[in-house]
C-alpha positions as CSV (number, residue, x, y, z in Angstrom):
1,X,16.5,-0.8,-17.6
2,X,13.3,-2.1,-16.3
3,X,14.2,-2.3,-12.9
4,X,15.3,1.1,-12.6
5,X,11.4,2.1,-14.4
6,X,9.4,0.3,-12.1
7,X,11.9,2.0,-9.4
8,X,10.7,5.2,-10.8
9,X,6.9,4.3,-11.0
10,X,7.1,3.1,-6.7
11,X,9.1,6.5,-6.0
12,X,6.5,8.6,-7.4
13,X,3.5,6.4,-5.8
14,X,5.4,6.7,-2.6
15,X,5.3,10.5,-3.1
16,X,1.7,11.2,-3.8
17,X,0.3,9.3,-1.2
18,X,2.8,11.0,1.3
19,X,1.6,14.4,0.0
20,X,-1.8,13.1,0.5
21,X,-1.4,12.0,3.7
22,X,0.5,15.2,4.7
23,X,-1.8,17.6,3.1
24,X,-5.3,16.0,4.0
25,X,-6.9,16.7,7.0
26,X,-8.4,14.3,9.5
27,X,-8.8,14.2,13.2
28,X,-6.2,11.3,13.6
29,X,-3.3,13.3,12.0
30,X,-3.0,13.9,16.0
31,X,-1.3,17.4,17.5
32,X,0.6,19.8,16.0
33,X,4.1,19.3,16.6
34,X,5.0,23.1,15.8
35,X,3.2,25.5,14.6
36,X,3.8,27.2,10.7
37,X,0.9,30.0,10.3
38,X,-1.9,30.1,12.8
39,X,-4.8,28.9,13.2
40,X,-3.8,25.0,14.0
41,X,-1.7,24.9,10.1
42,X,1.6,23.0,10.8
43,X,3.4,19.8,11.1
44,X,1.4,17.2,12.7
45,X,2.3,13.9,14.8
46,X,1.0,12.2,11.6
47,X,2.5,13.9,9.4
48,X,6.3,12.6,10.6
49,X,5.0,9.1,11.1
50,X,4.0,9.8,7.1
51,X,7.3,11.1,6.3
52,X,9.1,8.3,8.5
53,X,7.6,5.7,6.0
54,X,8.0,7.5,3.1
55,X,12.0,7.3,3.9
56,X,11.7,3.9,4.9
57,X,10.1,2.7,1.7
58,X,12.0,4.8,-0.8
59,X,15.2,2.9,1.4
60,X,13.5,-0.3,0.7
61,X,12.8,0.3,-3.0
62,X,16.5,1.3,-3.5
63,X,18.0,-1.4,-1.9
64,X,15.5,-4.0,-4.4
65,X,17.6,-5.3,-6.9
């Protein structure tokens, strides 16, 4: 039962720093990838790296037993 807690607790850490990494703005998020409204507002090169991690440390947390 404790294990699967603490899973929870690293899941939803995982997930606010990938919305904060996705949603903040900084000059190293790098160029947009494509395009969702204009003015420069879409997915950035950053912003898959981000999500890349995010999946590979939700994968890692899972597989902790």
């Amino acid at each position: 039962m404790r294990v699967w807690i603490l899973r929870g607790v690293l899941v939803v850490v995982l997930t606010v720093l990938l919305v904060y990494a996705v949603a903040g703005s900084s000059r190293i998020s790098g160029s947009v990838v494509f395009t969702i409204v204009e003015n420069q507002h879409g997915v950035h090169q950053g912003d898959i790296v981000a999500f890349v991690m995010w999946c590979i440390g939700l994968g890692v947390v899972l597989r902790v037993k």
